[in-house]
TITI-152228 format. One record per residue: residue number from 0; residue in three letters; chain; x, y, z of N, C-alpha, C in turn. Coordinates in steps of 0.2 Angstrom, whole numbers, m for minus. Example, Ala and Ser with C-alpha at 12.3 -4.5 7.8 and 13.67 -1.06 7.14 Angstrom:
BEGIN
    i   aa  ch  neast  nnorth    nup  caeast  canorth   caup  ceast  cnorth    cup
    0  ALA   A     66     m28     39      62      m22     39     66     m16     39
    1  SER   A     64     m11     35      68       m5     36     64       0     39
END
This chain:
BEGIN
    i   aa  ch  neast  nnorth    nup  caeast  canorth   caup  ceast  cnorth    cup
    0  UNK   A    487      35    m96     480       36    m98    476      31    m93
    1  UNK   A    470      33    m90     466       28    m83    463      22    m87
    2  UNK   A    464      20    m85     460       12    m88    451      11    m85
    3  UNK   A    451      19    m81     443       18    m77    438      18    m81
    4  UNK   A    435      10    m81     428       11    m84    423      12    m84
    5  UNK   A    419      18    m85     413       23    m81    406      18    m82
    6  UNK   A    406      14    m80     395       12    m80    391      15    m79
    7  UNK   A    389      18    m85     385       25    m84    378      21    m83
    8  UNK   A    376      14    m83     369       14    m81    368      13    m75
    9  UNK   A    373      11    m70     374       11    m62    376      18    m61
   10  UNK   A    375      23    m63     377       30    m57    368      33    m55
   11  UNK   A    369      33    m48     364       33    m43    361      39    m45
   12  UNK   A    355      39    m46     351       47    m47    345      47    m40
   13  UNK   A    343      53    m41     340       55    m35    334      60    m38
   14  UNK   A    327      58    m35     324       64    m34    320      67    m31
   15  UNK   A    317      76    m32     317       79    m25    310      81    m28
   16  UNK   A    304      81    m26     297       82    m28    295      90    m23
   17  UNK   A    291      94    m24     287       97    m24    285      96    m14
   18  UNK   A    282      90    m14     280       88     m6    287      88     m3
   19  UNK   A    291      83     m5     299       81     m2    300      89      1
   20  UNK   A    300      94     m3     303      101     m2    299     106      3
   21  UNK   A    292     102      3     288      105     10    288     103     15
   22  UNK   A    291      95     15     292       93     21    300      94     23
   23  UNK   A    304      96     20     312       99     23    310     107     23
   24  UNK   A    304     111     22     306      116     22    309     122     18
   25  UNK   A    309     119     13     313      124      7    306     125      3
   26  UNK   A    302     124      2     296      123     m3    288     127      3
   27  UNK   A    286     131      1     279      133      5    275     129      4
   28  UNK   A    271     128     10     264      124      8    260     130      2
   29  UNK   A    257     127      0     252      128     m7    246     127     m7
   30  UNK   A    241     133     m4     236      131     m7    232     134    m12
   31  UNK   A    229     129    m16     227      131    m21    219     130    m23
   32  UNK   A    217     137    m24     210      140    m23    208     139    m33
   33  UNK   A    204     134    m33     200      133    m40    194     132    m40
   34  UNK   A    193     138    m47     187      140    m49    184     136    m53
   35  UNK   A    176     134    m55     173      133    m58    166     135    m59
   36  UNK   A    162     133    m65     158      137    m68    153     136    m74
   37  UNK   A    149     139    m78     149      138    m81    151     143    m87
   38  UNK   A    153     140    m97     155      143   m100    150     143   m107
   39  UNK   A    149     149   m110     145      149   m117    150     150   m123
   40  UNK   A    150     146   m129     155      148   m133    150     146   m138
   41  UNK   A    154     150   m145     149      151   m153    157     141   m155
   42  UNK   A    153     137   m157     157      129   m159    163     134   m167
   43  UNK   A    165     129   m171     165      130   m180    161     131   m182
   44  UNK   A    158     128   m181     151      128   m185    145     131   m185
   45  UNK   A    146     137   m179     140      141   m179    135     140   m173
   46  UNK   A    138     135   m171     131      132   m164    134     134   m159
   47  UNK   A    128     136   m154     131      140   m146    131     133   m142
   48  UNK   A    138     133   m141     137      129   m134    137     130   m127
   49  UNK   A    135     126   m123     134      130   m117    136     122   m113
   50  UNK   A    141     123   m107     145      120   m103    144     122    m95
   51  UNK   A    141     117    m89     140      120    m82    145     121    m80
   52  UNK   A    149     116    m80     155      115    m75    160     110    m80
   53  UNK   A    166     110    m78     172      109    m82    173     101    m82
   54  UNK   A    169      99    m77     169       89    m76    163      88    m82
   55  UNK   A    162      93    m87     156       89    m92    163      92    m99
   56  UNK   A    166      92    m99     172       93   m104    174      87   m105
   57  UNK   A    177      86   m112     181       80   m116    185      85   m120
   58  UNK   A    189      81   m123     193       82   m126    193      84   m134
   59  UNK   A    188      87   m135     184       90   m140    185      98   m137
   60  UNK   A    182      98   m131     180      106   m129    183     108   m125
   61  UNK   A    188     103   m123     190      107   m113    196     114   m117
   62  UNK   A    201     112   m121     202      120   m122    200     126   m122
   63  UNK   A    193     125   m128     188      131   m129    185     132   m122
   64  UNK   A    184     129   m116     182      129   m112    185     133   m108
   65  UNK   A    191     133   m106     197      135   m102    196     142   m105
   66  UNK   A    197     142   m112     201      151   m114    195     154   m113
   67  UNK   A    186     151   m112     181      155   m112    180     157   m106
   68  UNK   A    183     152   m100     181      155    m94    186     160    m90
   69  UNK   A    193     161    m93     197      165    m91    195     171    m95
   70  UNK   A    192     170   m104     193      178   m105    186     183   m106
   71  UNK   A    181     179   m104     174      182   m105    170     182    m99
   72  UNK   A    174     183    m92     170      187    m87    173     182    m82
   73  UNK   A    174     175    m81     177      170    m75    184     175    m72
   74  UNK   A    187     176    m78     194      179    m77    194     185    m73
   75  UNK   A    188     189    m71     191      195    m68    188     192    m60
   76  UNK   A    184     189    m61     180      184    m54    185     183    m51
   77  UNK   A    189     178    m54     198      176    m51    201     180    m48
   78  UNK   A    201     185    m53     206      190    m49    206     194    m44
   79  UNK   A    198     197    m44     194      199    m38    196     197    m31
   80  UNK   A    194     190    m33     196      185    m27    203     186    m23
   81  UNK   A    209     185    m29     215      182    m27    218     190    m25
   82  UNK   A    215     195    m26     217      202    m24    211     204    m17
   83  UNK   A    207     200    m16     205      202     m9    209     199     m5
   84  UNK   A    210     192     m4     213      189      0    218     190      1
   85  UNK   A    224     190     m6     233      195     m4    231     202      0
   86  UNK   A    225     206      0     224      213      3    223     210     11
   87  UNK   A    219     206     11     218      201     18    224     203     21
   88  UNK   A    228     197     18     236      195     21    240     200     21
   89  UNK   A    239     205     19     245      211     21    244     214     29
   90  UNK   A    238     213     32     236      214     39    243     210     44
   91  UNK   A    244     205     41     247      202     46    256     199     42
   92  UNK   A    256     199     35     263      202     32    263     206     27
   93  UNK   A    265     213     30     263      218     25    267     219     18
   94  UNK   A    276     214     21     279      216     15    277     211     10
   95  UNK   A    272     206      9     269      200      4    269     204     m4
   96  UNK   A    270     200     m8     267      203    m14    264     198    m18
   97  UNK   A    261     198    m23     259      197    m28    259     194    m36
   98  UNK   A    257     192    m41     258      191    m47    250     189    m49
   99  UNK   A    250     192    m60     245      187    m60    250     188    m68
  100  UNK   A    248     181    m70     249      178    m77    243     177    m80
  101  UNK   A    245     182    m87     240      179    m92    241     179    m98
  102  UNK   A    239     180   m105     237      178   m110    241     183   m116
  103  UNK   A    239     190   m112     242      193   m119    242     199   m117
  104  UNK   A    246     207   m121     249      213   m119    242     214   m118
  105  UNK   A    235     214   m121     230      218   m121    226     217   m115
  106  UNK   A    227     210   m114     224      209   m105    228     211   m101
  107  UNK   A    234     211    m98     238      211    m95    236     220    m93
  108  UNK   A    237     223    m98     237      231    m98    227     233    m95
  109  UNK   A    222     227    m97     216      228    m94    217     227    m87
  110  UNK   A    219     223    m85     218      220    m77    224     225    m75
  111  UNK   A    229     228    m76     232      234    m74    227     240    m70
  112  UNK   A    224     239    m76     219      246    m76    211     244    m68
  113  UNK   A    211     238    m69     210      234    m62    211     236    m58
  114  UNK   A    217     235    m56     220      234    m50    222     241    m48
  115  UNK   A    223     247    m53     222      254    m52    217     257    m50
  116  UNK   A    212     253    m51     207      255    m50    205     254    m41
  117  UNK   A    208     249    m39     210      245    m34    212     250    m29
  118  UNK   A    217     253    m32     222      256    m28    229     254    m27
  119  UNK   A    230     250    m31     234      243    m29    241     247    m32
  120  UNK   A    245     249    m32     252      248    m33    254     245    m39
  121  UNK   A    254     244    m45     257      238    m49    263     239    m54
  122  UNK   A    264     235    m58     269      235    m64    266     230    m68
  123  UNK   A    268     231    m75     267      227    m81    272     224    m84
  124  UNK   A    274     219    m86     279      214    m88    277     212    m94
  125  UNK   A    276     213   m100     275      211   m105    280     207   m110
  126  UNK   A    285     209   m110     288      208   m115    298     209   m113
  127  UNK   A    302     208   m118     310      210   m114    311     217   m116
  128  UNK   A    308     221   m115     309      226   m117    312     231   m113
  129  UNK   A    314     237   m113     316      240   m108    313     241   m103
  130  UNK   A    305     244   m104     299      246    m99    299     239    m95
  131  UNK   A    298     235    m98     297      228    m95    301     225    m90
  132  UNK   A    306     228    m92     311      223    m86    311     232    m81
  133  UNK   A    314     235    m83     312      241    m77    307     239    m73
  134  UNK   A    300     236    m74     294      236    m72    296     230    m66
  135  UNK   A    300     224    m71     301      219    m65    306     221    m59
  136  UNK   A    311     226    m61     317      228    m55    313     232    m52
  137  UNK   A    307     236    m53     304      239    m48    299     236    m43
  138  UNK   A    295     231    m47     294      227    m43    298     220    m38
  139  UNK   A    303     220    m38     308      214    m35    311     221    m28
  140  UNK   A    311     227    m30     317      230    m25    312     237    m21
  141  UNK   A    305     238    m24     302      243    m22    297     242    m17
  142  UNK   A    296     240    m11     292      236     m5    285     241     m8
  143  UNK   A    286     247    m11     278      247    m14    272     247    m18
  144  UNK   A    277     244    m24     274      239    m28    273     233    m26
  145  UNK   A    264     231    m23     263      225    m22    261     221    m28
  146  UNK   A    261     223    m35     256      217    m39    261     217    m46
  147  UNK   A    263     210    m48     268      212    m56    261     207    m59
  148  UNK   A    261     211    m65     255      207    m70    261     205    m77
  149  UNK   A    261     199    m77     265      198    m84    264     194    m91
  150  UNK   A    266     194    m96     264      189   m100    271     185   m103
  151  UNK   A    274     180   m100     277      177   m102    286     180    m99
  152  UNK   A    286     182    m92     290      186    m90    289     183    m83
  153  UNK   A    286     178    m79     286      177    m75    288     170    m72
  154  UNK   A    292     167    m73     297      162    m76    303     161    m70
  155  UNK   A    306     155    m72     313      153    m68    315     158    m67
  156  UNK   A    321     161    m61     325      167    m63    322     173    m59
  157  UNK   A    315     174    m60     312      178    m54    313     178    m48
  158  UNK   A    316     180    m45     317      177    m38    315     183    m33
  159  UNK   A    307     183    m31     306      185    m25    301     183    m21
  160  UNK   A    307     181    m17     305      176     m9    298     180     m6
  161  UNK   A    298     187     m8     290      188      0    284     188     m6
  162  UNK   A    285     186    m12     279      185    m15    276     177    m13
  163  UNK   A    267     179    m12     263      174     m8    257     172    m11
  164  UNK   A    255     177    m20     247      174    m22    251     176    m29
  165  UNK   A    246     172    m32     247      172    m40    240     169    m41
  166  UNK   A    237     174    m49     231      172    m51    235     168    m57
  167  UNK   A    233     164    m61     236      161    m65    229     161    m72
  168  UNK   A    228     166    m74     224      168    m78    226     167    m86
  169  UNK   A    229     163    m88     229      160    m95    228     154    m96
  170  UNK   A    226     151   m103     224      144   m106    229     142   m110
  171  UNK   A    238     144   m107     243      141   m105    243     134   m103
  172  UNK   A    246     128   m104     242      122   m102    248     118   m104
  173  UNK   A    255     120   m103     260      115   m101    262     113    m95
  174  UNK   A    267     107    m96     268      105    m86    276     113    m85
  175  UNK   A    279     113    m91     285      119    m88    282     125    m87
  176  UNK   A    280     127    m92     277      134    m89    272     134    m83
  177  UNK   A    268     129    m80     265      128    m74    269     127    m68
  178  UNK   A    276     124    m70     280      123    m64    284     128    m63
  179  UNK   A    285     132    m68     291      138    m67    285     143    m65
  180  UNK   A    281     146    m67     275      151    m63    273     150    m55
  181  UNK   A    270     144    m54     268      144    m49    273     143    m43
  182  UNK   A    279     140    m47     285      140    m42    288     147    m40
  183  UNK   A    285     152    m41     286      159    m40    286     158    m33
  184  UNK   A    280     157    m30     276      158    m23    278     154    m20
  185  UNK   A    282     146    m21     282      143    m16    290     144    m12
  186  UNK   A    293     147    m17     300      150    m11    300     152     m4
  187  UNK   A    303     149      0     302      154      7    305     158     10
  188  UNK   A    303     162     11     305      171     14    308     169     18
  189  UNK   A    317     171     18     320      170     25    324     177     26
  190  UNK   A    320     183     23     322      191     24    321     191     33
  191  UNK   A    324     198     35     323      199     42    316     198     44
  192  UNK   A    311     203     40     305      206     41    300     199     40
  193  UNK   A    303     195     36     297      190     35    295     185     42
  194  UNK   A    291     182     40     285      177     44    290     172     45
  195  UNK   A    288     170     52     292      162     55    289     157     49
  196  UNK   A    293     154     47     291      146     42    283     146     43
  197  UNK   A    283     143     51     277      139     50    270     145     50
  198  UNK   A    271     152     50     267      157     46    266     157     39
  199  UNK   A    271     155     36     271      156     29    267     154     23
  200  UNK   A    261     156     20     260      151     17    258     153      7
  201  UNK   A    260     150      3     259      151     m4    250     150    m10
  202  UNK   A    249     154    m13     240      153    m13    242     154    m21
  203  UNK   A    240     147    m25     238      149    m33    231     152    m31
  204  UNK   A    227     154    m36     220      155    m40    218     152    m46
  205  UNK   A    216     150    m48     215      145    m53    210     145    m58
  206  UNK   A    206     143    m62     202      139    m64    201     131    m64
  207  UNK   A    196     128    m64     196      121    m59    197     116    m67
  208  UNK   A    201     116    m72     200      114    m76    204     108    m79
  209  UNK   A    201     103    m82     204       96    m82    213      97    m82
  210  UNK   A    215     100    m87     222      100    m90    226     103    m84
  211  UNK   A    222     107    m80     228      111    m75    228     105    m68
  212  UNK   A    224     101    m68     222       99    m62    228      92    m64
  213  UNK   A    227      90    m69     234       85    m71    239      87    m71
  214  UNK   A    241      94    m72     249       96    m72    251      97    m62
  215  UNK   A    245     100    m58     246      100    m52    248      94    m50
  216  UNK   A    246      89    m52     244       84    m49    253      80    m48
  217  UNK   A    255      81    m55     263       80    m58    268      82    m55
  218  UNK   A    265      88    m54     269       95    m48    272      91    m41
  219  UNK   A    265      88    m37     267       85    m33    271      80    m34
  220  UNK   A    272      77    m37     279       70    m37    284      70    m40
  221  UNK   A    283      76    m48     291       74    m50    291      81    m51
  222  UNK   A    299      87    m51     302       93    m52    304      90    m58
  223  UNK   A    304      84    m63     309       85    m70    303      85    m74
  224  UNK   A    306      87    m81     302       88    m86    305      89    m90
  225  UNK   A    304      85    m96     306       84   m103    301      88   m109
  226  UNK   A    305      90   m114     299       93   m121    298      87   m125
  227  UNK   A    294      84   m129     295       81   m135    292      83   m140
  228  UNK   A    294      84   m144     292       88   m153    289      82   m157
  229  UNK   A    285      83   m158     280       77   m164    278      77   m169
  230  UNK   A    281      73   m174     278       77   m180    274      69   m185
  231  UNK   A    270      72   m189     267       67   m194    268      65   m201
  232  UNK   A    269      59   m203     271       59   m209    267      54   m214
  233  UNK   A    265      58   m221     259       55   m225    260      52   m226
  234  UNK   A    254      47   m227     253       39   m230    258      38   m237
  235  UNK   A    259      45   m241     259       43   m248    268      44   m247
  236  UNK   A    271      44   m242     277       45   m243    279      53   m245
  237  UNK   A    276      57   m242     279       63   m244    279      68   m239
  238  UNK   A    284      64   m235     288       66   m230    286      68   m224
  239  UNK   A    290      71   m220     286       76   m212    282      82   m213
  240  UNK   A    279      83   m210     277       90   m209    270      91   m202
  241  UNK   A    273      95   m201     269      100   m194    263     105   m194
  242  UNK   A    258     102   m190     252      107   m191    251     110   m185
  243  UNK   A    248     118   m186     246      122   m182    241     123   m181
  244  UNK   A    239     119   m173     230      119   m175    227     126   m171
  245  UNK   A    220     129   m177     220      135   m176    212     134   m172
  246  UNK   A    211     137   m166     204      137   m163    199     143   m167
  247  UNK   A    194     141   m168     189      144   m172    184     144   m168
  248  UNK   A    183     143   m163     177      143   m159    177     151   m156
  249  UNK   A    171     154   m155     170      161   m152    169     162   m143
  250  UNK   A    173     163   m139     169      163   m133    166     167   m133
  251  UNK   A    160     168   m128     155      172   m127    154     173   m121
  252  UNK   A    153     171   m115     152      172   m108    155     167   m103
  253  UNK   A    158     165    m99     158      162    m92    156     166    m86
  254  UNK   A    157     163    m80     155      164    m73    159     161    m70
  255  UNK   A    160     164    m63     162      158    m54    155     154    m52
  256  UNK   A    154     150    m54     145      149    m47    152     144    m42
  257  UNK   A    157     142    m40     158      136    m37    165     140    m36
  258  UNK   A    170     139    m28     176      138    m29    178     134    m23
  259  UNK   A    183     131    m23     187      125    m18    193     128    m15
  260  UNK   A    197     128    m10     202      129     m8    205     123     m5
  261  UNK   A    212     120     m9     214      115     m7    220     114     m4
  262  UNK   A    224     109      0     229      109      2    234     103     m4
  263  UNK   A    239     107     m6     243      106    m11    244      98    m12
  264  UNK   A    247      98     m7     252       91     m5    248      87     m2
  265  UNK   A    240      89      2     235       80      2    230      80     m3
  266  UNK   A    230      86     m7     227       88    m11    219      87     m9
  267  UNK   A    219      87     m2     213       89      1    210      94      3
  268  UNK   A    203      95      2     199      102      4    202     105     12
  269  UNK   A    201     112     11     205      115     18    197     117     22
  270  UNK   A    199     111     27     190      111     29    192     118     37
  271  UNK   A    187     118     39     185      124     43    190     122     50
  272  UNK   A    189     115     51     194      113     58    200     113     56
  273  UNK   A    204     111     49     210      114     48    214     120     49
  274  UNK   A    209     126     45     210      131     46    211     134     54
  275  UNK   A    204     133     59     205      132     66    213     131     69
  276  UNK   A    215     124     66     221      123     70    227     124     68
  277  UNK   A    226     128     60     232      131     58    231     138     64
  278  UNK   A    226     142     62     227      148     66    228     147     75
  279  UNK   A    228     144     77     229      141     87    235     139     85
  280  UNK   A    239     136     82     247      134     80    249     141     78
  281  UNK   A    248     146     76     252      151     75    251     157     80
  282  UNK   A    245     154     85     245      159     90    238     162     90
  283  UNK   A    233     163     84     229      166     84    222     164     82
  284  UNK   A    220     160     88     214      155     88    206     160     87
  285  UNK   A    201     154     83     195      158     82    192     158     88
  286  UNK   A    188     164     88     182      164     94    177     159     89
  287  UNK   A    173     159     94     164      153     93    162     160     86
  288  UNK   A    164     165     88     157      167     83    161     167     75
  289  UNK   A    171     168     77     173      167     70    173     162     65
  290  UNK   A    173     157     69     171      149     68    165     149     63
  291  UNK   A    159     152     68     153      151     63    152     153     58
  292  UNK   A    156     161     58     157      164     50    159     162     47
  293  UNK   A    164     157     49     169      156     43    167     149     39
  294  UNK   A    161     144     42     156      140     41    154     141     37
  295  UNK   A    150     148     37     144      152     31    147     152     26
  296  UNK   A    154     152     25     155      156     19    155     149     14
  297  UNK   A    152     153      8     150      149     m1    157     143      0
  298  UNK   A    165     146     m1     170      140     m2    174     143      6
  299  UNK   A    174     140      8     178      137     14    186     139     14
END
């Protein structure tokens, strides 16, 4: 029998973050395009509140705030957006694809109807169902299906490297399902037909809201993540017990008036001279006049 004694609080660990992986290369840069706005909701108690922007949120309302500006008009604003730009990007890699994540079968199957509307090629993922996973093997193997819309199907496991935009359209607001989602896109394509590395690049869509801005944040510096279950137990001694807290507030309207486009890993605005020297580094510099256009526009 060994007589070796293992010191298991001396064994070396190591870890590997989100930036570490974009600066070796294996991880895509990320930029991440956030929305904000204002949002109208009916409170419990019957009062309209009204919200400009997401920096006037506590921890009272930043939820109600989130699920109203994803499901009462902001949400389709997003999508808009993150499906002109992927349409953009196909000019220049046409086998790119797409995702959007949301909230439930009945949204998932409206923004279908979207994006048909579009013209866009899509699938639906809802559930493990037959349809559903068919829908995902069609989108993983079919070059023309560009868009899988899903509700809780888009996860570790997914694995396709030429997807490059994801909307991220639920008030979902954990650090794992944040990191398994948007880690869809930051893979890098090293198929025949894909883009040199240094063309490649990964695009959340967002809304600009407190709770997601702190899970990005975490993103950048640590890959591990733990669950903890929490429960409460009565004064009077009688025992544990777990509560389901149920939202009773009504959303009514939101809007986009604002959006930001950031660079993941300085978590700095991607300003117009950036952009500039990303594109002369890949070969395709702006003229004077594209430069100015690209000035004008609302978010940069």
């Amino acid at each position: 029998m060994s007589e070796l004694i293992l010191d298991t609080s001396k064994i070396p660990t190591t870890s590997f973050s989100v930036a570490d992986g974009q600066r070796e290369k294996i991880l895509l840069p990320l930029h991440t395009h956030l929305f904000d706005g204002p949002v109208e909701y009916i409170d419990s108690s019957g009062e309209l509140q009204k919200l400009n922007k997401f920096s006037e949120c506590d921890k009272n309302n930043e939820r109600i705030a989130i699920k109203t500006f994803i499901r009462n008009g902001a949400g389709e604003e997003i999508f808009y957006s993150m499906i002109d730009d992927y349409l953009k990007s196909l000019e220049t890699n046409p086998t790119a694809t797409a995702f959007v994540v949301t909230y439930s079968q009945v949204r998932a199957k409206k923004l279908g109807k979207l994006a048909e509307e579009l013209g866009i090629n899509h699938r639906v993922a809802v559930s493990e169902d037959k349809e559903s996973l068919n829908n995902i093997e069609a989108f993983k193997v079919d070059p023309s299906v560009k868009l899988l819309i899903g509700v809780g199907q888009i996860h570790e496991g997914l694995n396709v490297p030429c997807a490059t935009h994801i909307a991220y359209l639920t008030n979902f607001r954990t650090f794992p399902h944040a990191q398994q989602v948007i880690g869809r896109v930051t893979r890098v394509d090293r198929s025949e037909q894909a883009l040199p590395y240094e063309r490649q690049c990964a695009h959340l869509y967002a809304p600009k809201d407190p709770l997601l801005l702190k899970l990005l944040e975490k993103m950048k510096v640590s890959d591990g993540h733990f669950a903890v279950e929490t429960t409460e137990v009565s004064e009077d001694g009688g025992g544990e017990r777990r509560q389901t807290a149920f939202e009773t507030a009504q959303g009514l309207s939101s809007k986009v008036v604002s959006s930001s486009v950031y660079d993941f890993a300085s978590g700095q605005p991607i300003t117009t001279a950036q952009i500039t020297a990303i594109l002369a580094a890949a070969g395709t510099p702006l003229t004077e006049d594209q430069r100015s256009a690209l000035e004008k526009l609302p978010s940069i």
